[in-house]
N, C-alpha and C positions, 0 to 999 in steps of 0.2 A: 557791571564790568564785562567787557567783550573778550573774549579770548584773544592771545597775542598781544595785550594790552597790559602786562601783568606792574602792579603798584607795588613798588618796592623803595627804600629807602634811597635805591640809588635815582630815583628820578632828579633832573634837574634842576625842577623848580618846585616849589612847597616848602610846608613844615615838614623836615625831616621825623620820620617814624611816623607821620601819620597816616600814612598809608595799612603798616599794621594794626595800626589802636582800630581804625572800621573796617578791616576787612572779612572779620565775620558779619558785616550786614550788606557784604556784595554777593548780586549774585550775577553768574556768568550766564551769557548768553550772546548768540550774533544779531549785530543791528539791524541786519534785514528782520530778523525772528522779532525785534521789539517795534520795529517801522512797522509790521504787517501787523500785529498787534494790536498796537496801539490805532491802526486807521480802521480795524474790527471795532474796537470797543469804541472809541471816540467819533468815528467816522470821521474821520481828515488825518491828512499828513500828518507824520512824527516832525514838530519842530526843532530841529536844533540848533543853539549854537557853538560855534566856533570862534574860541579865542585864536587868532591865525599865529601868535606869536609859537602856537602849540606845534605847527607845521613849518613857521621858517626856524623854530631851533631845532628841530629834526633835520635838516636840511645843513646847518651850521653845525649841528655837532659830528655828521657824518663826513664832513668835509675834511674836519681835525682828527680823526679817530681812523684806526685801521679798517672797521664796519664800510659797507661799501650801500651806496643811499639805498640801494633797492633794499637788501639785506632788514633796516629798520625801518625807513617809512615804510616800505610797503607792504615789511611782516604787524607792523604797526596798526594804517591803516586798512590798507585793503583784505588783510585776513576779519576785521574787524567789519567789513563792508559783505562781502561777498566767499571767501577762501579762496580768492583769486590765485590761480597760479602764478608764478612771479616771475621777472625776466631779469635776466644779469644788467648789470652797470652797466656794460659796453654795449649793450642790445639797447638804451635806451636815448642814443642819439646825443647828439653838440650839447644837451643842458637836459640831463637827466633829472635834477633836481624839480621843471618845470615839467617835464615829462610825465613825473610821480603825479606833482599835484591834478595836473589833467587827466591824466587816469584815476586817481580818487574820484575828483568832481565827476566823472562818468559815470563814476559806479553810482553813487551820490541822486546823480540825476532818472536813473533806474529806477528807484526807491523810492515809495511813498515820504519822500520826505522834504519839508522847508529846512533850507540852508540859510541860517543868516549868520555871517562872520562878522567880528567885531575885531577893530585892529584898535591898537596902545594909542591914547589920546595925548594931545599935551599936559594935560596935568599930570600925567603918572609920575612917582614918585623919585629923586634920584638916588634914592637907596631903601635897597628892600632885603631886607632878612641881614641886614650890618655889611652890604656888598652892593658896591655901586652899581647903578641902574643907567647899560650906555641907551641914549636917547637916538642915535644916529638912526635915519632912514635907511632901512632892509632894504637892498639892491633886488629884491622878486617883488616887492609890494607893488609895482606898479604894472607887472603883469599879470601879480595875482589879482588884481581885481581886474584886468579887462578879461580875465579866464571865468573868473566869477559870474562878470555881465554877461557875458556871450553864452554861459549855462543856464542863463535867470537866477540865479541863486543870489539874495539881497546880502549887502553889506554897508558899512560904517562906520566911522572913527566915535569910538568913545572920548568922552570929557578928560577920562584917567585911566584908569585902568583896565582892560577887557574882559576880564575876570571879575573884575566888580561889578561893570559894567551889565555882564553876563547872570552874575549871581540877581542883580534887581529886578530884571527882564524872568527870569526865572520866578520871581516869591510873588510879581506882579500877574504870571502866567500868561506871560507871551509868549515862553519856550518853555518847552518840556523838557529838554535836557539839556547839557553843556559834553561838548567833545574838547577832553584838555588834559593834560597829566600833571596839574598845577594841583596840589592838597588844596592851595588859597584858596582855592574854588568853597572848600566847605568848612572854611572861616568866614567866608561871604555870607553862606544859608543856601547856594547850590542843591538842590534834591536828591537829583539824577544827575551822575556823571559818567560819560562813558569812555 
């Protein structure tokens, strides 16, 4: 678990409360600290991925909520990247939401690390946890990946879900960890979640 990233029952998405049932077997530390780490002992990048739906519902729930997007995404991710200092909402231009996620991926791109994101496939399911599943095309999807392309950083539409998707890619050891604040993640078989 990376600091500024805390699992709590109020997260959005998961089994509720399972956040506390493992959180005696998390341990804290920053990504850079586990990226450099891990390219010590392994010698290669830290792979991870990224369920993106993890970043555009940071982006949708700040939009509905009095939190202001720098406030959570970027105490979110970029404390979790670097302890970036963080800039107000209105310091971050016409589409601050796109703003965040470009200054992640920079951090991102710094770092011994493969990025590969996984976006929601057509099979994902239309109700999950007894609460409808909307299917509708996320209005940044199609600039988050020309942001993606343009950092090198790979991505790809899953069959179903991207958190499943993510957990197989994981147990097959493609990726070493999964970036998502989805519990799913470790009813999948997920390892490493940060």
């Amino acid at each position: 678990m990376t600091p500024g990233m805390p699992r709590t029952s109020t997260s959005a998405m998961g089994i509720k409360q399972l956040w506390e049932i493992v959180a005696p077997s998390c341990k804290e530390t920053t990504l850079s600290a586990l990226a450099f780490q891990n390219c010590k002992e392994k010698k290669r990048d830290l792979i991870i991925g990224l369920d993106i739906r993890y970043v555009l519902n940071s982006c949708d729930m700040i939009q509905n909520s009095s939190l202001t997007l720098n406030q959570y995404l970027v105490s979110q991710l970029q404390a979790a990247l670097l302890g970036s200092k963080s800039r107000t909402h209105a310091e971050l231009g016409e589409n601050p939401e796109l703003c965040n996620i470009f200054s992640c991926l920079a951090h991102f791109s710094h770092l011994p690390i493969t990025l590969l994101t996984v976006f929601d496939g057509p099979g994902r399911p239309g109700n999950k946890h007894c609460k409808k599943v909307i299917k509708k095309h996320h209005w940044m999807i199609k600039r988050v990946q020309e942001m993606l392309r343009d950092f090198g950083f790979h991505y790809y539409t899953a069959p179903s879900e991207a958190e499943a998707e993510l957990a197989y890619l994981n147990k097959l050891g493609y990726i070493d960890a999964v970036l998502m604040d989805d519990s799913d993640a470790l009813v999948f078989g997920v390892e490493l979640i940060i």
